[in-house]
MARVEXTI-828617 format. One record per residue (C-alpha): residue in one letter; x, y, z negated. Coordinates in nm, 3 decimals, always signed. Last residue first. Example, Ala and Ser with C-alpha at 12.3 -4.5 7.8 and 13.67 -1.06 7.14 Angstrom:
REM residues 2
+--------+---------+---------+---------+
! residu !      xx !      yy !      zz !
+--------+---------+---------+---------+
!      S !  +1.367 !  -0.106 !  -0.714 !
!      A !  +1.230 !  -0.450 !  -0.780 !
+--------+---------+---------+---------+
//
This chain:
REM residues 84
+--------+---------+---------+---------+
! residu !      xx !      yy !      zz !
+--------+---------+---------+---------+
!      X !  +7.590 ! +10.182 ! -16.265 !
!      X !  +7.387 ! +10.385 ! -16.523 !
!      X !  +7.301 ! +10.115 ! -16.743 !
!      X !  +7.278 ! +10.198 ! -17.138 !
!      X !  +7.130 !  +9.954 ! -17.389 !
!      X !  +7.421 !  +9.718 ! -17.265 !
!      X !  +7.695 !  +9.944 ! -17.375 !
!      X !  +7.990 !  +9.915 ! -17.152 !
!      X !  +7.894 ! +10.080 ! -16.836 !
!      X !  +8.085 !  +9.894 ! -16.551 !
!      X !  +8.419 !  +9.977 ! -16.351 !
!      X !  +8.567 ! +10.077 ! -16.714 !
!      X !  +8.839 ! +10.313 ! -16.660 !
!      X !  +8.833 ! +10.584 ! -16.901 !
!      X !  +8.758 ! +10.770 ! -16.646 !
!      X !  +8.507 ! +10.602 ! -16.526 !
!      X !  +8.326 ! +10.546 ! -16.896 !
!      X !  +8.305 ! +10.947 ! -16.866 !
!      X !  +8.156 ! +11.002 ! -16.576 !
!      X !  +7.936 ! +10.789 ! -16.617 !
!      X !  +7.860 ! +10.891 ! -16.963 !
!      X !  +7.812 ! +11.301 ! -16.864 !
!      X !  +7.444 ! +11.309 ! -16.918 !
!      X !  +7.420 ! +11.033 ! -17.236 !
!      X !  +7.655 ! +11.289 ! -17.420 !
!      X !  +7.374 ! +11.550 ! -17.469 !
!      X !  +7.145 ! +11.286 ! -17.567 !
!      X !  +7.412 ! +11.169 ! -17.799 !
!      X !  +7.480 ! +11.444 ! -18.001 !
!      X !  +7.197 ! +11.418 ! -18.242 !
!      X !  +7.373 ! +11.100 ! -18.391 !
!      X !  +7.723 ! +11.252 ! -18.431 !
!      X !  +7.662 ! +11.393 ! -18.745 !
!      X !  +7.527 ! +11.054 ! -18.900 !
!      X !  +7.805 ! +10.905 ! -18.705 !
!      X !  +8.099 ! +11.107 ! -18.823 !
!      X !  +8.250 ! +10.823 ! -19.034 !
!      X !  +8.296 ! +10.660 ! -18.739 !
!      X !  +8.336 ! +10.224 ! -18.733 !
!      X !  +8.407 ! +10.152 ! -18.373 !
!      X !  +8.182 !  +9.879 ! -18.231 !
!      X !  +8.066 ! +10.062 ! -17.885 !
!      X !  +7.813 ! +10.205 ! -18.011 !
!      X !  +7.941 ! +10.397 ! -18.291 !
!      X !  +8.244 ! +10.512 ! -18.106 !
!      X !  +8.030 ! +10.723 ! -17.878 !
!      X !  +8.059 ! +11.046 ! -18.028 !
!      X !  +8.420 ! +11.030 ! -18.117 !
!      X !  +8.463 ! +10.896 ! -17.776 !
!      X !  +8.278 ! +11.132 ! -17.594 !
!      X !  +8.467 ! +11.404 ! -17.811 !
!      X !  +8.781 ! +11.239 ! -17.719 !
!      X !  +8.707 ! +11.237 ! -17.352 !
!      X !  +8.605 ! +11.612 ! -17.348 !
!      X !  +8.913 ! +11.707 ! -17.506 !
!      X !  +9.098 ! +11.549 ! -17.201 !
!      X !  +8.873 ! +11.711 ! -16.959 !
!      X !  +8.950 ! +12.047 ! -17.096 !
!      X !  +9.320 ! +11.968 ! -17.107 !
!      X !  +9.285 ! +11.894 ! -16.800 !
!      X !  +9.099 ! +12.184 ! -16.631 !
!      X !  +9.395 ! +12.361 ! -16.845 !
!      X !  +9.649 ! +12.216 ! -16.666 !
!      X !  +9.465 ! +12.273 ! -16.299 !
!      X !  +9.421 ! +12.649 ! -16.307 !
!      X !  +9.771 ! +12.708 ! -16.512 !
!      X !  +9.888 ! +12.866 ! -16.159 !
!      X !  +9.563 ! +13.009 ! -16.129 !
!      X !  +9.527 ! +13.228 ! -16.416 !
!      X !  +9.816 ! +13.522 ! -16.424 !
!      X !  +9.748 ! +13.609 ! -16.057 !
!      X !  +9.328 ! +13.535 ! -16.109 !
!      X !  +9.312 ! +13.799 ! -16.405 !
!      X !  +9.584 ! +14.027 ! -16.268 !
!      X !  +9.351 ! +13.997 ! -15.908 !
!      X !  +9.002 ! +14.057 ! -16.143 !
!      X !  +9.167 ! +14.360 ! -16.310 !
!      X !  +9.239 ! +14.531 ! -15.991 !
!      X !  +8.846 ! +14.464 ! -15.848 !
!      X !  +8.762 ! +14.617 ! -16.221 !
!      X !  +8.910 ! +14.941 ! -16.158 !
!      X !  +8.809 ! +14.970 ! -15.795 !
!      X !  +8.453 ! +14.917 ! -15.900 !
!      X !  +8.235 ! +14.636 ! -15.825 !
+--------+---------+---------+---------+
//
């Protein structure tokens, strides 16, 4: 790594980490409204996004526990899915 880069990497990590943790958040926060756009359908929401939606799910389906813990249901709520 060259000096020159090494220099911009501190300014990069001295002007980054003390927002480190508020935009891990806000990250995680737009993640839970996309899994709940996506997974609205299924759990009895009308979503006028569903057809769109629909190929989204097996991409959802890896982060759902996650997810549904957050959110703070103990227990998977969709029957057809039990990852708990």
């Amino acid at each position: 790594m060259s000096r020159l880069a090494a220099i911009a990497e501190g300014f990069r990590e001295f002007y980054y980490a003390p927002y480190r943790r508020t935009l891990a958040r806000a990250q995680r926060d737009e993640e839970d409204l996309f899994m709940m756009l996506v997974m609205s359908e299924a759990l009895g929401v009308p979503n006028p996004a569903s057809y769109y939606t629909l190929e989204l799910l097996p991409i959802v389906f890896e982060n759902f526990h996650s997810w549904h813990r957050r959110m703070g249901m103990d227990r998977s709520p969709l029957d057809s899915i039990s990852c708990c």
